[in-house]
Every structure is written in C-alpha cells, then in structure tokens.
N, C-alpha and C positions, 0 to 999 in steps of 0.2 A: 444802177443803184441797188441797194439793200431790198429795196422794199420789192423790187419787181418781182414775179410769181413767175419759179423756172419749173414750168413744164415736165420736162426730161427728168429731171432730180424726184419730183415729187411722187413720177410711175414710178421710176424706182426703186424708191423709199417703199413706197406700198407692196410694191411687191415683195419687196423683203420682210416687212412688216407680214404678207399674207401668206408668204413661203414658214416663217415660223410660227405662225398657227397652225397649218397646218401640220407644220413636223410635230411638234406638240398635243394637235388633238390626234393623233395618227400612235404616238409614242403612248399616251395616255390612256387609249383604247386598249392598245398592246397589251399595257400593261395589268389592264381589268381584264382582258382575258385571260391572261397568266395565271390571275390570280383565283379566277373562278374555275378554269381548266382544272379538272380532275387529272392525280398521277394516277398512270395504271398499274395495278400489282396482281402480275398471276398467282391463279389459285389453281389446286391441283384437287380435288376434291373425290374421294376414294368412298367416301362415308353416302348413306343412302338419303342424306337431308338434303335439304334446300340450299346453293351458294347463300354465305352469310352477305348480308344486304342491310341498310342500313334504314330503322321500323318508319323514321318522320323525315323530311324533311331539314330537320335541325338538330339531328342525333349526331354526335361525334363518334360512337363504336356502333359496331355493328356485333350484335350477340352470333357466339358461336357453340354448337352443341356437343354432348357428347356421343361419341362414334364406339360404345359397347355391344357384344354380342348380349351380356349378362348384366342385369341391378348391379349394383354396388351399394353394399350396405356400409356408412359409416359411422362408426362408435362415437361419443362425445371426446373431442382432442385428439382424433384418429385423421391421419392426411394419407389421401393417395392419389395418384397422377392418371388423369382420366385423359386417354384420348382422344380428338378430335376426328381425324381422319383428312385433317387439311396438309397442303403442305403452299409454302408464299415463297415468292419469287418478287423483290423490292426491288426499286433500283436504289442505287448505295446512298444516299441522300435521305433515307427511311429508318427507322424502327418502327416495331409493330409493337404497340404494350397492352398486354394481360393484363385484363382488369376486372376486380371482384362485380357480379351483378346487384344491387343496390337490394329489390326484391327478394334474391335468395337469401343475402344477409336478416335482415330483418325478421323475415315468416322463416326460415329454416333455419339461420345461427350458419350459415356455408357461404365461406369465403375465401380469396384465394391466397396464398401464402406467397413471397418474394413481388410482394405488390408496389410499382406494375413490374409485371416481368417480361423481359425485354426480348425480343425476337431479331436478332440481329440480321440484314439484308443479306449477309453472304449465309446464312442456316437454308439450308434445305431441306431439313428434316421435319417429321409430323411435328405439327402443333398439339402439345399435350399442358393441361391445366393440372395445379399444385394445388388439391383443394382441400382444406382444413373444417372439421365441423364442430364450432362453438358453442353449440346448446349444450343442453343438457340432457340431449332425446338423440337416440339411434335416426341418422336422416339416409335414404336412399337417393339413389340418381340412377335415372332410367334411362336405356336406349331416346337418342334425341332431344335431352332434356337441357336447356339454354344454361350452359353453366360459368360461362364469362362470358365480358364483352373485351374487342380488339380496337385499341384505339391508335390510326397510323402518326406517326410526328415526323416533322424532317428532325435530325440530326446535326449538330451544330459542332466540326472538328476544329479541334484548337491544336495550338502550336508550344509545347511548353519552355518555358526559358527559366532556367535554373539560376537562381538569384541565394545569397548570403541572408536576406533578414528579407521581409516585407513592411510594407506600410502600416501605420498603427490606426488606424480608429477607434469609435469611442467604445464599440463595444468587447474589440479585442478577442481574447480568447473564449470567453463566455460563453456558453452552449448547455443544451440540456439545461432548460427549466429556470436557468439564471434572473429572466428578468418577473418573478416572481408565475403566482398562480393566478392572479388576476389583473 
C-alpha cells in the first residue's frame, strides 16, 4: 500500500538530499574564496621608496611616489611626467588606473591629467605620472613625494558585431549637458 514507509528509498533520498548540500556549501565557499583571494601583480621597483601598499584596510589604490634625483618646480598650467620607478607585471584580466590624489588636488591645485590613466597588463615599462598644476602658485614635488594613487580593475573584452542602425531610446543621441544644469 501507499502508505507503507519504504526504508531504502527514503536513505536515498537523504542522501542525495545531503550530497547537494554539500556540493553547494563546498561550491559556495569556493566561491568566497575567489572572491576575497587577492590577484598577484609583480612589481619591479628600482626607486629607493617603500613597495606601494595599500594605507587602510578598505583603501582601493594604493599611493605611489615619485622616483627624482632633483625637485620639480611646476609653473601654474605647466604638466610634466614625473617618474616613479615601478615597473607592473598584471595578468591580462587587469588594468592598473592612474589616479589623481584627492589631498594634493585640494592643498596644492596638482592633479593628474588623462584621468584614470590606464596601464595596460601587456606595458612593461616605468610607471610614470601626467601631472598638471592648477593653482595659481609655483607647486614642487620632491624626491618621494606621494603623487597618485593606482587603482587595479579587472577588464571586461567584448566582442564587436557591426550592425546598420541601433536601438532607439528615450534619450538617444543627447550628450553633453543635454538634460539641463540641474
């Protein structure tokens, strides 16, 4: 009858039931590891500073300095490419992006130009900063002095497929400032 209680079926059942919990908490786990696993990226560092490192905890760049024998005196609206003395070794899944330090903008008016600028995983050459000075006041930078930070991204390759017209939406071609000032 229906009603009788089959033994055999019901182990299992269980155990299949307790085979995919486990596959599941097992995959799950995996997958939090993945996700907290740090990528490793060599650094070649020539410069007499500190490997750049990252200041909290919960910092996404890690500031990098510059690698002069000599000051660099910069004029108001005057740019020049200060080296670092790094060189990065990504795996191709990365860019590394150049990015102004918040601090120097502010107190010094120096910031970086082609912002972010992009360090592509196959470059193997120095890491050198585009730095631009927008006060109004002569600003220096000194041996060692923290002049960007490097923020790493994974890199997301698409596939282009060349099409006649595209899709319309509502906002179309509109760009620059279009949908007013406020």
């Amino acid at each position: 009858a229906f009603w009788r209680w089959n033994y055999q079926e019901s182990i299992i059942q269980y155990l299949k039931i307790w085979f995919c919990v486990l596959l599941l908490s097992f995959f799950s786990k995996l997958y939090l590891l993945l996700l907290i696993m740090p990528t490793t990226v060599k650094i070649v560092n020539k410069s007499k500073h500190p490997m750049p490192a990252y200041a909290t905890a919960g910092s996404s760049g890690v500031d990098i300095r510059a690698d002069i024998e000599q000051s660099i005196t910069i004029a108001p609206l005057e740019r020049v490419l200060v080296p670092t003395g790094l060189f990065f070794e990504m795996p191709e899944q990365l860019e590394a992006q150049v990015r102004p330090r918040s601090g120097l903008a502010i107190k010094q008016g120096l910031t970086c130009l082609n912002t972010p600028g992009t360090i592509d995983a196959d470059y193997r050459g120095e890491v050198k900063v585009i730095i631009i000075n927008l006060s109004n006041e002569v600003q220096t930078i000194h041996n060692g002095d923290r002049i960007a930070q490097v923020v790493f991204q994974v890199v997301e390759k698409v596939v282009f497929q060349q099409v006649d017209q595209l899709n319309e939406t509502e906002r179309g071609a509109g760009g620059f400032g279009h949908t007013g000032k406020n």
